[in-house]
VOGU-3710 file (C-alpha; in Angstrom, 3 decimals, decimal comma):
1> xxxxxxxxxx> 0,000/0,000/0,000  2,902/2,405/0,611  5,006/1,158/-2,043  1,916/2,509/-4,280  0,972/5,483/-2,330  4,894/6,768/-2,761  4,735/5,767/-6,616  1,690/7,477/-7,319  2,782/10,345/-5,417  5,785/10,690/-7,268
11> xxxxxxxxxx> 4,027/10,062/-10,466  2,092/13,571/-9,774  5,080/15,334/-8,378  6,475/14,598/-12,074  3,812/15,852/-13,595  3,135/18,974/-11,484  6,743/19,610/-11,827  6,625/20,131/-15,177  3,814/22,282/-15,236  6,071/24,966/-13,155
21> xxxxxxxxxx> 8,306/26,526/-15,421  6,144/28,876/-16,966  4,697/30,293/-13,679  8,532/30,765/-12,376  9,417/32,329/-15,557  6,556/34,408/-15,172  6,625/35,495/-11,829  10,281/36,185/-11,915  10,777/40,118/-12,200  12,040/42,448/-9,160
31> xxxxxxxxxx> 9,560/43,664/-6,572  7,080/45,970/-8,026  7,582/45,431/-11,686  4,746/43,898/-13,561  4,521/39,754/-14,006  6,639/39,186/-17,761  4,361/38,106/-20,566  6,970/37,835/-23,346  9,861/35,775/-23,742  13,324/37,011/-23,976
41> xxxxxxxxxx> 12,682/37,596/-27,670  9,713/39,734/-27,481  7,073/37,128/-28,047  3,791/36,991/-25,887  3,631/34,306/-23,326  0,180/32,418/-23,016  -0,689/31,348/-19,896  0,442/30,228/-16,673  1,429/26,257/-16,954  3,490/24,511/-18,921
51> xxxxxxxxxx> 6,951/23,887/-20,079  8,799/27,522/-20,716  9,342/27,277/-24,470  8,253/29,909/-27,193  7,702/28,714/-30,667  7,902/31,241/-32,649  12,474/31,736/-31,706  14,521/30,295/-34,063  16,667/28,412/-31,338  17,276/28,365/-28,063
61> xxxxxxxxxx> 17,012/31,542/-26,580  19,577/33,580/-24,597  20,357/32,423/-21,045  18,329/34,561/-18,452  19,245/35,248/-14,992  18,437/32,308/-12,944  20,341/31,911/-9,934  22,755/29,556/-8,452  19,972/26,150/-8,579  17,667/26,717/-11,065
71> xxxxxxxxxx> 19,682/26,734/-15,092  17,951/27,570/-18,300  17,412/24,886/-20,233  19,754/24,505/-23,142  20,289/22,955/-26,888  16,623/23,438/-26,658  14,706/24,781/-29,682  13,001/28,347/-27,887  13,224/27,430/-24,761  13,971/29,728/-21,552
81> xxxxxxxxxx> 13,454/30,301/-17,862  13,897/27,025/-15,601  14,686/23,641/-16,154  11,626/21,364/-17,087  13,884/18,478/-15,822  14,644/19,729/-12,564  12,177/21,193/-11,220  9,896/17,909/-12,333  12,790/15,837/-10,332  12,662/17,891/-7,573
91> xxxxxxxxxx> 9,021/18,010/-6,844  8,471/14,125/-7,346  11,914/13,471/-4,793  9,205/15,986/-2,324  6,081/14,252/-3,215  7,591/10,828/-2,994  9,231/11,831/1,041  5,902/13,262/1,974  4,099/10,294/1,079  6,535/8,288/2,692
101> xxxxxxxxxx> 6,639/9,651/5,739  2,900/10,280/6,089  1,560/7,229/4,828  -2,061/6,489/4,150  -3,084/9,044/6,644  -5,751/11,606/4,779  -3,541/14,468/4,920  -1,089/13,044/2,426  -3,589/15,036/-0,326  -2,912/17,872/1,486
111> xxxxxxxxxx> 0,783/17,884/1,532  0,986/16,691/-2,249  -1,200/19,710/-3,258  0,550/22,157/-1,429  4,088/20,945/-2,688  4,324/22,357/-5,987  3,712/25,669/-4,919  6,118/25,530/-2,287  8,432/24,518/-5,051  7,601/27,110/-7,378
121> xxxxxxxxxx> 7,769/29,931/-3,901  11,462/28,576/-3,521  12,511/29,279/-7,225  10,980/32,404/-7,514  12,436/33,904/-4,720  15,902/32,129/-5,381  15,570/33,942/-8,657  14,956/37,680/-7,925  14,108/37,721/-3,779  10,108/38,099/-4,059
131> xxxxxxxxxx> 7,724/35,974/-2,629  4,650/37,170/-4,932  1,227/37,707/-2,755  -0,648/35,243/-5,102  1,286/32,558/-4,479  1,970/32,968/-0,502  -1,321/34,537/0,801  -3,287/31,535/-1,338  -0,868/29,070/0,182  -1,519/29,528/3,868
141> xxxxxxxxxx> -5,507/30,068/2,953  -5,413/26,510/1,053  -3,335/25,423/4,110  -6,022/25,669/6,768  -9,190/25,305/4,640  -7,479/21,980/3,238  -6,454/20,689/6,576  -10,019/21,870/7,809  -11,443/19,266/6,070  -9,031/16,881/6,583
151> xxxxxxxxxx> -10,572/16,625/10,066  -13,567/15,684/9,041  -12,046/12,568/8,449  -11,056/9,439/10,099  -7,635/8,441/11,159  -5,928/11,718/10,518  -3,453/12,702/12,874  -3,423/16,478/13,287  -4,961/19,083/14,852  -6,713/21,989/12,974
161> xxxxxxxxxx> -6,946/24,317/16,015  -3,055/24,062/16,988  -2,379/24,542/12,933  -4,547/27,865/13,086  -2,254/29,042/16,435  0,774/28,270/14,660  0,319/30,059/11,806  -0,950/33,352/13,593  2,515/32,559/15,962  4,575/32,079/13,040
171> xxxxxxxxxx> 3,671/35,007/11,035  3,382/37,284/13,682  6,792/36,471/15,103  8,381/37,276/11,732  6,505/40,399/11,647  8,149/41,183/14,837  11,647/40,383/12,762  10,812/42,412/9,633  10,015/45,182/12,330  13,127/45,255/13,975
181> xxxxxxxxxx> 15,382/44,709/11,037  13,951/44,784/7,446  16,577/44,568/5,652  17,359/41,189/6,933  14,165/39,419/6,241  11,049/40,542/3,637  7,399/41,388/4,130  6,984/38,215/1,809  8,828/35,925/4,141  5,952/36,815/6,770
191> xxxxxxxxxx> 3,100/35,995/4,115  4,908/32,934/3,625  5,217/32,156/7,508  1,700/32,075/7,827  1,503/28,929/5,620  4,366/27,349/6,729  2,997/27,532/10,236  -0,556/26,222/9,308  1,643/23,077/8,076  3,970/22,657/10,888
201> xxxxxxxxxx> 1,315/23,357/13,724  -0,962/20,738/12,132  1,483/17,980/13,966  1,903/20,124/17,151  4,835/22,822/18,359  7,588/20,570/18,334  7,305/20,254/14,419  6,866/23,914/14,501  10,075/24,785/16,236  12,272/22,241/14,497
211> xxxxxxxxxx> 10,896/23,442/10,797  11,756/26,694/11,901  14,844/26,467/13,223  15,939/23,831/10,629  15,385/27,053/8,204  17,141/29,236/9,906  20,159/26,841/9,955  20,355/25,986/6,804  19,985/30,182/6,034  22,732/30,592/7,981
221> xxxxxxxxxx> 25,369/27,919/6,450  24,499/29,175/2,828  25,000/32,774/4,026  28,111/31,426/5,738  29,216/29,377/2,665  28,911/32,696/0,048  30,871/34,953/3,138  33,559/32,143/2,810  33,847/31,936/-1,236  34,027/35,607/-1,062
231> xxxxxxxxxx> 30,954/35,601/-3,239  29,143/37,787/-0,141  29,586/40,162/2,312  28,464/39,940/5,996  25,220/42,256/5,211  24,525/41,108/2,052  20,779/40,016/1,494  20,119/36,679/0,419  16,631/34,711/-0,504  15,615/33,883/2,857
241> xxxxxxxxxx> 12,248/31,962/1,170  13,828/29,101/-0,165  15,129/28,239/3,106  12,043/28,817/5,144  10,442/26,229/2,730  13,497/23,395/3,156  13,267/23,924/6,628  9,208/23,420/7,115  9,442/20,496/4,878  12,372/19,205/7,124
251> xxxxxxxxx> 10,282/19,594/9,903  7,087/18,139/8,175  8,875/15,067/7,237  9,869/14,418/10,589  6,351/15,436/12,343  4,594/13,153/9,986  6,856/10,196/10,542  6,705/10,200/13,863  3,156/10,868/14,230
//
């Protein structure tokens, strides 16, 4: 039964994964610029799914600025913005660990739903530091309505009310951070806390604190990493997002194993 559950699972993260590319290419533009609907050679983009690929290039098009994980696909005929590849790779690995570690339990749906946005949240903001409003604000409302249901069935082992707590806690203690220092943490990463926490307070406050300090850790060893290949300073600003997102599926993975 697991053996399917985790092969099914990683079936849709394959297929959600390659419906990303477009949306990241998309939403990729500095804060307060307008989401891109052409491609890098001028021609309109349709849509928001979907391999990011323009027909009407001649070849593939120049490389755009993606980052240090996400690469632009290349030898491809008109294509641009992220990997189909990877990101399709990535979010099966995630699907395929969450249904792992959850098992059978109902609220497996919710954490395969949820996972391709988290994916696309992390690119995005890997990409050019935003954390766009209709991706994070829809994330944490999906989050509690979703699990909301969820106890309306049997055998599910969360609790809805602790998951609403969280996610006020969470947010509102990274307001309290953007507050005190802005420049070291984004008005986006607090949107984004409020989902996080509805996911991590679903298994209780120990999963809470160990998602968020896992993100914080791994935060600080990339920051600590570019300060040592003298590709950063000590007050340089780096994509706090992506981390945030490892770190709450760290702590998922381990709340819903040992559930």
């Amino acid at each position: 039964m697991t053996g399917l559950l985790v092969t099914a699972a990683a079936l849709w993260g394959a297929a959600a994964g390659t419906l990303l590319p477009r949306a990241a290419y998309r939403f990729s533009v500095p804060s307060g610029e307008g989401w891109r609907d052409t491609c890098p050679g001028g021609h309109p983009v349709v849509g928001w799914v979907g391999r990011a690929r323009c027909g009407e290039c001649g070849g593939a098009l120049p490389a755009e600025d993606s980052g240090a994980v996400v690469v632009p696909e290349q030898g491809t005929r008109g294509a641009y913005g992220p990997s189909t590849p990877l990101l399709a790779l990535v979010t099966a690995l995630l699907c395929a660990a969450l249904a792992a570690a959850t098992g059978p339990r109902p609220e497996v749906a919710v954490w395969l739903l949820l996972a391709p946005a988290g994916v696309l949240l992390a690119v995005v903001d890997f990409r050019v530091q935003r954390l766009p409003d209709m991706l994070t604000l829809p994330l944490a409302a999906a989050a509690l309505v979703l699990l909301g249901l969820v106890t309306l069935l049997p055998e599910h082992a969360g609790d809805w009310l602790t998951a609403l707590l969280a996610a006020l806690a969470l947010g509102g203690g990274f307001l309290v951070l953007f507050l005190i220092n802005p420049g070291g943490m984004g008005f986006g990463d607090v949107k984004l806390a409020l989902g996080l926490g509805a996911v991590l307070g679903w298994y209780g406050w120990p999963t809470v604190m160990l998602g968020t300090f896992a993100a914080f850790l791994l935060g600080a060893l990339y920051g600590g990493a570019l300060v040592v290949a003298r590709r950063a300073g000590r007050k340089t600003a780096i994509p706090f997002g992506p981390f945030l997102i490892a770190g709450a599926y760290a702590g998922l993975l381990i709340g819903a194993y040992t559930a």
